[in-house]
C-alpha positions as CSV (number, residue, x, y, z in Angstrom):
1,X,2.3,35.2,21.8
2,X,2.1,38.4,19.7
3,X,2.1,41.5,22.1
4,X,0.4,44.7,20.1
5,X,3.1,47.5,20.3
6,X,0.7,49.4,18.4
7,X,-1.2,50.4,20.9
8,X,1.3,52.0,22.9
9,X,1.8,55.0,19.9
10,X,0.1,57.3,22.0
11,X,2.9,57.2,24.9
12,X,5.9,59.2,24.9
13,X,9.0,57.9,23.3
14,X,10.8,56.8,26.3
15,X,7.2,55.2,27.9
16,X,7.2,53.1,25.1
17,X,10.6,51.8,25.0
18,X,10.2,51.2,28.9
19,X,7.2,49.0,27.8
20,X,9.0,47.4,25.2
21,X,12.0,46.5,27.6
22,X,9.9,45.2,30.2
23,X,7.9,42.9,28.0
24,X,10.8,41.7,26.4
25,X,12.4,40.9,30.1
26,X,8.9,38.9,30.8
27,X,8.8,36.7,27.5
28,X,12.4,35.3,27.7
29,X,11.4,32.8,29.9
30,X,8.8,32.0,27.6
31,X,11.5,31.7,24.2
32,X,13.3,29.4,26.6
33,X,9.9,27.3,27.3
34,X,9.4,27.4,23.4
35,X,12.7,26.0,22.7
36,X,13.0,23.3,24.7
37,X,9.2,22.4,23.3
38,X,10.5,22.7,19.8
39,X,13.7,20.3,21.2
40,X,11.0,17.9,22.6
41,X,8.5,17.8,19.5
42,X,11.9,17.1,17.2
43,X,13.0,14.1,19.2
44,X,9.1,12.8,19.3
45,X,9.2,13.3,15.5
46,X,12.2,11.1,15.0
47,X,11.0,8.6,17.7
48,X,7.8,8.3,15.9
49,X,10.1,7.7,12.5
50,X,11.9,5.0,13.8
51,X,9.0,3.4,15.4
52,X,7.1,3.4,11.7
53,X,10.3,1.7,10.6
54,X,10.4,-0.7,12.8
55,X,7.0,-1.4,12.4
56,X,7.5,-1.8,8.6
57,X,9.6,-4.7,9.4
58,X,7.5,-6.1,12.0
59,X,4.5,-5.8,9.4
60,X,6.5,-8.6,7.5
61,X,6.7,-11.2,10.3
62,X,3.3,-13.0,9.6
63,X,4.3,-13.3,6.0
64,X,7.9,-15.8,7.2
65,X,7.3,-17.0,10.9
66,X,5.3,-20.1,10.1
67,X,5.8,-22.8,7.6
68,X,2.7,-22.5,6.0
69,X,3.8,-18.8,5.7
70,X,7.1,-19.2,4.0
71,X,5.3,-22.1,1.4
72,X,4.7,-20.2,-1.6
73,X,3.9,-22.5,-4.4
74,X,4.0,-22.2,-8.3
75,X,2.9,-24.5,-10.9
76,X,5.6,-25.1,-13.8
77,X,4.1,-26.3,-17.4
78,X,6.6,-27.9,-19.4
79,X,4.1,-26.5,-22.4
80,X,2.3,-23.7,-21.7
81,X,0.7,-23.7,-24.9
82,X,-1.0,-27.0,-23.8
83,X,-1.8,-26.6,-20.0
84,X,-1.1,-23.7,-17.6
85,X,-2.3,-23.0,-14.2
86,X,-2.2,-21.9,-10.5
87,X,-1.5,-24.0,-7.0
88,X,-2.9,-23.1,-3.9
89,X,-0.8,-23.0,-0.8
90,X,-3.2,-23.8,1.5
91,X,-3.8,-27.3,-0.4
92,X,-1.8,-28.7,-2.8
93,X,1.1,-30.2,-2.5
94,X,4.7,-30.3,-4.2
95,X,5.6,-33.0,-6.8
96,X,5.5,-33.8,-10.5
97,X,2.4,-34.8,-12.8
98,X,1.9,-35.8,-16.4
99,X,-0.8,-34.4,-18.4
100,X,-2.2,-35.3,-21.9
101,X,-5.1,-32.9,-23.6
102,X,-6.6,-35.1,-26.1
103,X,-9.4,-32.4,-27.0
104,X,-10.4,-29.3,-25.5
105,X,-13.9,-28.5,-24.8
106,X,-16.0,-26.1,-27.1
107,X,-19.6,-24.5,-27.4
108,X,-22.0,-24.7,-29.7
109,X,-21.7,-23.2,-32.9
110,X,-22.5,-22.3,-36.4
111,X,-21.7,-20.4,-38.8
112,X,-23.6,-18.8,-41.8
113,X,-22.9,-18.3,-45.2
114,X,-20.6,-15.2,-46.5
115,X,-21.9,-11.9,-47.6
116,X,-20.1,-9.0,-48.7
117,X,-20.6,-6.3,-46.0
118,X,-21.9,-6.6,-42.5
119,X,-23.9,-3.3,-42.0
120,X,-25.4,-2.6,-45.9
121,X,-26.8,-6.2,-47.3
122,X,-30.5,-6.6,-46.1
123,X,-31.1,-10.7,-45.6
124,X,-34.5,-9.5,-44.9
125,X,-37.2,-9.8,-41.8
126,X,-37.8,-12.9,-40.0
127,X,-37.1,-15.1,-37.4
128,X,-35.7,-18.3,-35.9
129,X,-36.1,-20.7,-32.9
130,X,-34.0,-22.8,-30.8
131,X,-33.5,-25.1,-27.9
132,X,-32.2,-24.3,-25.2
133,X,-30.0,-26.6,-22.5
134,X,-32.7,-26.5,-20.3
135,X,-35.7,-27.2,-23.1
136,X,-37.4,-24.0,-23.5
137,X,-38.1,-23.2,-27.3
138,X,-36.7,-19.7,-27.6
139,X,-37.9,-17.4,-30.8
140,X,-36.2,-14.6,-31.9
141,X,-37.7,-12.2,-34.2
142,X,-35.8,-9.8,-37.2
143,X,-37.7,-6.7,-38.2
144,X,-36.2,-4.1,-40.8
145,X,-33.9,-2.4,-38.9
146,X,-32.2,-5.1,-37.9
147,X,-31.9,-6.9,-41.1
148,X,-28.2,-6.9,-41.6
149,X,-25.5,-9.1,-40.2
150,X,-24.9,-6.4,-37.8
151,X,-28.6,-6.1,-36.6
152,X,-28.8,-9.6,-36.7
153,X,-26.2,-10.1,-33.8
154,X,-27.4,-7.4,-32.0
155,X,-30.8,-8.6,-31.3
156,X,-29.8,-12.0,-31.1
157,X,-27.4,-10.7,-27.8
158,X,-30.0,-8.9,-26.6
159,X,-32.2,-11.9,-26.2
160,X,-30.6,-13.1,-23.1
161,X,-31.2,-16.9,-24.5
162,X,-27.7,-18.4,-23.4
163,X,-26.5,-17.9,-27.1
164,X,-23.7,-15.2,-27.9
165,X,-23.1,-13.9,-32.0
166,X,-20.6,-12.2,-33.7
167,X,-19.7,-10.7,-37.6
168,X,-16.1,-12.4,-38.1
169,X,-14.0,-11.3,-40.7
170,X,-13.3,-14.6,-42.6
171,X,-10.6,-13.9,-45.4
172,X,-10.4,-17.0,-46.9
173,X,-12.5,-15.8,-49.8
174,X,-11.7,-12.6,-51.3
175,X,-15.1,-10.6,-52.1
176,X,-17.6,-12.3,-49.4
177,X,-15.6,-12.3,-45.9
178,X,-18.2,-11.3,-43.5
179,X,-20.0,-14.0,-41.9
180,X,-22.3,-14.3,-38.4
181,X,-20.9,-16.6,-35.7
182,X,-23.5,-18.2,-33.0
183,X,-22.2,-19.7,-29.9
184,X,-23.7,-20.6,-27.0
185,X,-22.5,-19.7,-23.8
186,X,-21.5,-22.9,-21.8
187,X,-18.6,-25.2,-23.1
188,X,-19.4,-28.8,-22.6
189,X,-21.4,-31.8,-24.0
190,X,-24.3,-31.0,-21.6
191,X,-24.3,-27.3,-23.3
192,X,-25.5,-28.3,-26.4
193,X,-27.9,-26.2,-28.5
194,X,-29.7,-26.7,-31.5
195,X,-29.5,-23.9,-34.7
196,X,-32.5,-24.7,-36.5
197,X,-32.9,-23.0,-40.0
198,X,-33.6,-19.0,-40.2
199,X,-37.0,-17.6,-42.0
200,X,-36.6,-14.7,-43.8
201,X,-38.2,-13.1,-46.5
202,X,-37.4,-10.0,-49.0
203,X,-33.8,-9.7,-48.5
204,X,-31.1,-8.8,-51.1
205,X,-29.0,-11.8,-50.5
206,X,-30.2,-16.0,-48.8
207,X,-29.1,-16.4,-45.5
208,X,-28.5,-19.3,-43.7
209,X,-26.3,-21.6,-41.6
210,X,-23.8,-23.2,-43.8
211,X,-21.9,-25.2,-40.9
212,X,-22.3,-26.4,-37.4
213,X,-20.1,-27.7,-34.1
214,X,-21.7,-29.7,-31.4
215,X,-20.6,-28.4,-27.7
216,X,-17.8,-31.0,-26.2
217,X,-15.8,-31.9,-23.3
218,X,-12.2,-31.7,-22.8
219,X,-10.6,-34.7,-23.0
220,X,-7.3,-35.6,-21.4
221,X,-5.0,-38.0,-19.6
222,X,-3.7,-37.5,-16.4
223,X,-0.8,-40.1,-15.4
224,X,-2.2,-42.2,-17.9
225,X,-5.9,-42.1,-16.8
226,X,-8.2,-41.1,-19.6
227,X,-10.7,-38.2,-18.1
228,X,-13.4,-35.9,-19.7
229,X,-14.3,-32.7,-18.1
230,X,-17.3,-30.5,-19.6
231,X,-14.8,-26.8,-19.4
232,X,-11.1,-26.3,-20.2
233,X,-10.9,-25.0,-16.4
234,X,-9.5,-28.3,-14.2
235,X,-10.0,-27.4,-11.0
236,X,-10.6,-30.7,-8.8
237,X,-8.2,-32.7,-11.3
238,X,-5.0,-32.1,-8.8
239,X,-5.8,-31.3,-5.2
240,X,-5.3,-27.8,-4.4
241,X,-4.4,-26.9,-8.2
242,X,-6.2,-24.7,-11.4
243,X,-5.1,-25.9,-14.9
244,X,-5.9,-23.6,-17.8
245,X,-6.2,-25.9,-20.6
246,X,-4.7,-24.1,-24.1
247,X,-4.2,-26.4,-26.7
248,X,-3.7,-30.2,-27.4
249,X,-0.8,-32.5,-26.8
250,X,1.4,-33.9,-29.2
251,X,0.0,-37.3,-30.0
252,X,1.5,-39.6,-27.4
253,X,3.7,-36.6,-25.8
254,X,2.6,-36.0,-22.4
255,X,3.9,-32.4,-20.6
256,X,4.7,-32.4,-17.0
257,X,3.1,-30.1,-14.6
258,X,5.8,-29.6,-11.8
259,X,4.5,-27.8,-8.7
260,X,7.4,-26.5,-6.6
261,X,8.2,-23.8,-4.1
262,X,7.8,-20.2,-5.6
263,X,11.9,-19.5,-4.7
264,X,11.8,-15.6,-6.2
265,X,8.7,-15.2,-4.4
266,X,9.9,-16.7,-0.9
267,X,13.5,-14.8,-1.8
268,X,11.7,-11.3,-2.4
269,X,9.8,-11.5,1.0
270,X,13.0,-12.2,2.9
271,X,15.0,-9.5,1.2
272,X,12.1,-7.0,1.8
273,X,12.5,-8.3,5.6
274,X,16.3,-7.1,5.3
275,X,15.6,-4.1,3.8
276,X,13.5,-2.8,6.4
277,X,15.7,-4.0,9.4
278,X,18.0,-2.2,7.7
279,X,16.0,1.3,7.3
280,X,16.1,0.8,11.0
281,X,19.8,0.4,11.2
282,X,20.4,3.5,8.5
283,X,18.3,5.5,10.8
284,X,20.0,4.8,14.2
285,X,23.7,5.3,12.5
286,X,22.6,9.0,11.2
287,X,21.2,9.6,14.7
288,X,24.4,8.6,16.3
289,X,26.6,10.1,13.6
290,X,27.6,13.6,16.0
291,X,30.3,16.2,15.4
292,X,30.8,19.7,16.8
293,X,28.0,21.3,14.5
294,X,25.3,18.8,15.7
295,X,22.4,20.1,17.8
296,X,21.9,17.5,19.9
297,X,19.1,18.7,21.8
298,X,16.8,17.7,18.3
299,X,18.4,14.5,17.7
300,X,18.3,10.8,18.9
301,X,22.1,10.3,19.3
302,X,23.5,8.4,22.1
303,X,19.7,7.8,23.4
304,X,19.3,5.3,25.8
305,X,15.8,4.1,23.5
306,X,17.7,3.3,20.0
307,X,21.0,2.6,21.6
308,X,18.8,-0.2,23.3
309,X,16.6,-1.0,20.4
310,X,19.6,-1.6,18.7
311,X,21.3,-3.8,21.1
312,X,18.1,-5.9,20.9
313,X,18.1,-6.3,17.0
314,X,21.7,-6.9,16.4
315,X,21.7,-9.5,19.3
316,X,18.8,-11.6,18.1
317,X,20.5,-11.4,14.2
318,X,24.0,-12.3,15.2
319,X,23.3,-14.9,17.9
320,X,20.7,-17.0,16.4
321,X,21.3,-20.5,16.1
322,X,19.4,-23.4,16.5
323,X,22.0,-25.9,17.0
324,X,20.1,-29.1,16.4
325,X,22.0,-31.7,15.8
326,X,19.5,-33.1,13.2
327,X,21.0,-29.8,10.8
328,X,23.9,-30.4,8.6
329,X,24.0,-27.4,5.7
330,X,21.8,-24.8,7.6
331,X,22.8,-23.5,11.2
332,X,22.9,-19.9,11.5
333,X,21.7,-17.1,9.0
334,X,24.8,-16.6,7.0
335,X,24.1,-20.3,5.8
336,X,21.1,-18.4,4.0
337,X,22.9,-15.5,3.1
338,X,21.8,-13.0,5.6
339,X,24.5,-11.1,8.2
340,X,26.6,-7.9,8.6
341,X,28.5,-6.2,6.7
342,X,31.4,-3.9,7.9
343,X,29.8,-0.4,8.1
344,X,26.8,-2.1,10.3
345,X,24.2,-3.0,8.1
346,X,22.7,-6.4,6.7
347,X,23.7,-8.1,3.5
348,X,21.4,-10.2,1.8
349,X,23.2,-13.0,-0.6
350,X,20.2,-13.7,-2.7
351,X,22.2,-16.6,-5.3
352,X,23.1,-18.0,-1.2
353,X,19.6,-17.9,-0.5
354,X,18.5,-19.9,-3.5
355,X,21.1,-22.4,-3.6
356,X,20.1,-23.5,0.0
357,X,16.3,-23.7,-0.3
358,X,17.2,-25.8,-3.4
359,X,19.2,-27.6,-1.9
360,X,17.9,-27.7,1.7
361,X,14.5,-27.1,1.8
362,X,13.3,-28.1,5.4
363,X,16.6,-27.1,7.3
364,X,15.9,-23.1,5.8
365,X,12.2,-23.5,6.1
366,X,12.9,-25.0,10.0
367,X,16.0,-22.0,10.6
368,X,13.3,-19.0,9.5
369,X,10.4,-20.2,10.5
370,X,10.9,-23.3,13.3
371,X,9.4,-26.7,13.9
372,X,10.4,-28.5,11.0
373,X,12.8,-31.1,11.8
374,X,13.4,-30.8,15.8
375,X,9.6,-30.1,16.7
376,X,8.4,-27.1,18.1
377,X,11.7,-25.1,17.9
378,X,11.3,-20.9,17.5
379,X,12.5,-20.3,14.7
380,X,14.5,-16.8,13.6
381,X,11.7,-14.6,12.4
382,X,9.3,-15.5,15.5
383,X,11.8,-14.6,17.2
384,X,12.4,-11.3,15.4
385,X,8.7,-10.9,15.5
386,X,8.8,-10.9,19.5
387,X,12.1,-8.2,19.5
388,X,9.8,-6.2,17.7
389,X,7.5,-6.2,19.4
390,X,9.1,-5.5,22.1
391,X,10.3,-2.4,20.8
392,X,7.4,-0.4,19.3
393,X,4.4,-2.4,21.2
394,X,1.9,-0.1,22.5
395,X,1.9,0.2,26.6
396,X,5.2,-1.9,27.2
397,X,7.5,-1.3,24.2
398,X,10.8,0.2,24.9
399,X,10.3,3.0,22.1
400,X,7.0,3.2,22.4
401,X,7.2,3.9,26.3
402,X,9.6,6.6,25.1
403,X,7.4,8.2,22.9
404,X,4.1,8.3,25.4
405,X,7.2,9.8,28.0
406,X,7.5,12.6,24.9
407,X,3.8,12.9,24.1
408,X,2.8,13.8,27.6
409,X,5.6,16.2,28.6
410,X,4.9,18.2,25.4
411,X,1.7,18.1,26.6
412,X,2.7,19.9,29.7
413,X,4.6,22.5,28.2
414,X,1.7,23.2,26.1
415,X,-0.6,23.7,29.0
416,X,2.1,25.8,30.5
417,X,3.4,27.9,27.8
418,X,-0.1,28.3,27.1
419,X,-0.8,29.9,30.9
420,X,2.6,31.7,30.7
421,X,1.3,33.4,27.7
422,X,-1.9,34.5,29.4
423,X,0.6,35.9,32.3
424,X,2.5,38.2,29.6
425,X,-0.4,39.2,28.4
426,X,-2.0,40.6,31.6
427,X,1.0,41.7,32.4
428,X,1.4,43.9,29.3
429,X,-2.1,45.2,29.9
430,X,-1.8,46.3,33.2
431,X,2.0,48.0,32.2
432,X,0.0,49.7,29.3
433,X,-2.7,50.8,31.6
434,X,-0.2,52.3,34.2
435,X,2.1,53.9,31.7
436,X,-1.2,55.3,30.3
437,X,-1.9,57.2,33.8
438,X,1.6,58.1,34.1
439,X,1.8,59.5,31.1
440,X,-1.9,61.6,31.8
441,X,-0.6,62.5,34.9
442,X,2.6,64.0,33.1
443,X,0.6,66.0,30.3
444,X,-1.2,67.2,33.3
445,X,1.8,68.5,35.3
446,X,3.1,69.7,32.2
447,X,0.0,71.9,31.5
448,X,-0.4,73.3,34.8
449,X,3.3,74.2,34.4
450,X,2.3,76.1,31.2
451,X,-0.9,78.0,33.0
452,X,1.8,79.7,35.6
453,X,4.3,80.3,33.1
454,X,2.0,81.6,31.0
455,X,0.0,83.9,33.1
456,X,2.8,86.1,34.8
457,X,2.0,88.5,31.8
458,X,-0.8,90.0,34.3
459,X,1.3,89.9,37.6
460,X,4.1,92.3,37.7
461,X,6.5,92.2,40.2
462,X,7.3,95.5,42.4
463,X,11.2,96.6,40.9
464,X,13.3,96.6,43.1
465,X,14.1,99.4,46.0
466,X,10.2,99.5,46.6
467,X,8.3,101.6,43.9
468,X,8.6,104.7,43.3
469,X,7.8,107.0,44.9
470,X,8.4,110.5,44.5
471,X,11.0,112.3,46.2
């Protein structure tokens, strides 16, 4: 609360530092009031840091508390210049497939006959007709401007008549290289179009279509099954699974298309799991790491909140274990290379971690996320997931209890620092106002002091003895 001392110039030196000294004496309480908000407002800005930590980590949980969760599926080509692809978690399922692409599918196309440029040779004005899928005669007419190889394609993609052309650089001759490629859209037998011949007239140089490829399907064999599919994009081939056709099979040499659990992608969310836990344990130790120049009345050390929180965490980490007597290899979380570490934080063995989903798929996918093998079981991460919650949930959660305790009592000060400012205020404005007649009141003294002091000049007292008088 800023108190204008510049309004008091006009008192006397020594009314002025009693006004100074007796607002000063009033605002102390009020620096004490401030300070203990300032305490409160840096102990609700660390609660609300751990709180966005831990719910960082609790952010994670639905990615690891289910099985379906935790399944993270790729697709392995064992040629990916043949086949490649994508699985979907939701449907396909893990196991091996052979695949032999006999042919892949194609559009339409022709090609014309070479010319030397692409923008300068005029092949004339003209047109040309086609079919398209769907029966409709399309014609498509060349005027001047567009009577280059260049102009040709551009009016012929401007037709919006399901056929695409481009000016290819074709090297295989030196001298002519430039020639127009047509091709309709759709890949596919049923995509078919027919190029009939172009009409043109007054040109430098003959054009016309010099070769042409029928549309066809893709043709492969799938565990031995011979198939035809009109695109080179399999999607109802393998439940649940994409394939990207590239390029033909050796003759006789099917690949295999493996589809397996995505390990580095499961492994990455369970390390990013660890990592924020352990931004939560980083930020309790600093909290609790006190010496004799630590202000405690700003920090979270030795709080009853974290020192609880924490309790919570470590107990649910260290104490886990299923204990079913179905499990041989995977028991606690050290078998999957989580736990602690000396100094108090979590270590994640990540070469652990694979080896045991490798080699113990269900028992890791039943310890993180339950209900595998034994039916129904919580697994570790649900469980997490519910310690979390209990922490930082809005209403009930230990922390965030804490934090509403924070939020209203600064709210409080507010409203009385606030009113305790207004006090000062009027206080000081009332001090001003009385040191203002006191000091009137002195100037007044002060000149009526001056008018008798001054006016004895007229007044002159008898000498002593009486006066004079003659003898």
């Amino acid at each position: 609360m800023p108190i204008d001392f510049d309004s008091i110039q006009n008192l006397s030196p020594e009314l002025q530092r009693i006004f100074r000294t007796s607002v000063r004496a009033e605002t102390k309480p009020l620096e004490t009031m401030v300070e203990r908000k300032d305490q409160a407002d840096s102990r609700l800005k660390l609660l609300n840091d751990v709180i966005g930590k831990v719910n960082q980590a609790r952010e994670l949980i639905p990615q690891l508390n289910t099985p379906l969760a935790i399944r993270d599926l790729t697709l392995n080509s064992s040629n990916v210049n043949v086949a490649t692809g994508t699985a979907d978690k939701m449907e396909a399922e893990m196991g091996e497939h052979t695949l032999e692409v006999l042919q892949l599918a194609s559009n339409a196309s022709a090609l014309s006959n070479r010319f030397e440029d692409k923008d300068k040779t005029r092949i004339g004005t003209g047109y040309f007709t086609f079919t398209t899928p769907n029966g409709d005669s399309q014609e498509v007419f060349i005027d001047n401007e567009n009577g280059t190889l260049e102009g040709v394609a551009r009016v012929i993609n401007s037709a919006g008549a399901g056929v695409k052309a481009s000016v290819v650089n074709d090297v295989t001759e030196q001298g002519t290289k430039y020639r127009l490629l047509l091709k309709a859209e759709g890949t596919g037998a049923g995509n078919d179009v027919e190029f009939p011949e172009f009409y043109f007239i007054d040109g430098d140089e003959d054009f016309y279509i010099e070769d042409e490829r029928p549309s066809q399907n893709a043709k492969l064999k799938y565990q031995g099954f011979e198939i035809e599919t009109p695109t080179n994009e399999v999607k109802e081939l393998i439940k649940g699974v994409s394939l990207n056709l590239k390029g033909m099979s050796d003759a006789g040499k099917p690949i295999g298309i493996d589809i397996t659990q995505d390990i580095p992608k499961t492994k990455e969310k369970v390390k990013d799991l660890v990592d924020k836990l352990n931004a939560v344990f980083g930020f309790i130790q600093t909290q609790n790491k006190i010496d004799e120049k630590t202000d405690t009345s700003k920090t979270l050390g030795g709080d009853y909140g974290i020192r609880m929180a924490e309790v919570r965490l470590r107990d649910t980490i260290q104490n886990y274990n299923l204990g079913s007597p179905f499990r041989s290899k995977v028991r606690i979380l050290s078998d999957i290379g989580i736990e602690f570490k000396k100094d108090g934080m979590l270590k994640f063995d990540e070469k652990k971690f694979e080896n045991a989903i490798n080699t113990n798929y269900d028992e890791v996918i039943d310890l993180l996320a339950g209900g595998m093998i034994d039916g129904g079981s919580k697994g570790f991460v649900p469980r997490l997931g519910d310690v979390l919650t209990s922490i930082v949930s809005p209403g009930n959660g230990l922390l965030a209890n804490q934090r509403d305790t924070y939020t209203r009592k600064i709210s409080t000060m507010n409203q009385d620092i606030e009113k305790k400012e207004k006090d000062i205020e009027k206080k000081a404005e009332d001090l001003k106002g009385k040191l203002a007649k006191l000091q009137g009141a002195f100037s007044k003294m002060q000149g009526q002091s001056g008018m008798l002091g001054g006016g004895g000049g007229g007044m002159m007292m008898p000498p002593p003895g009486g006066g004079g008088g003659a003898g």
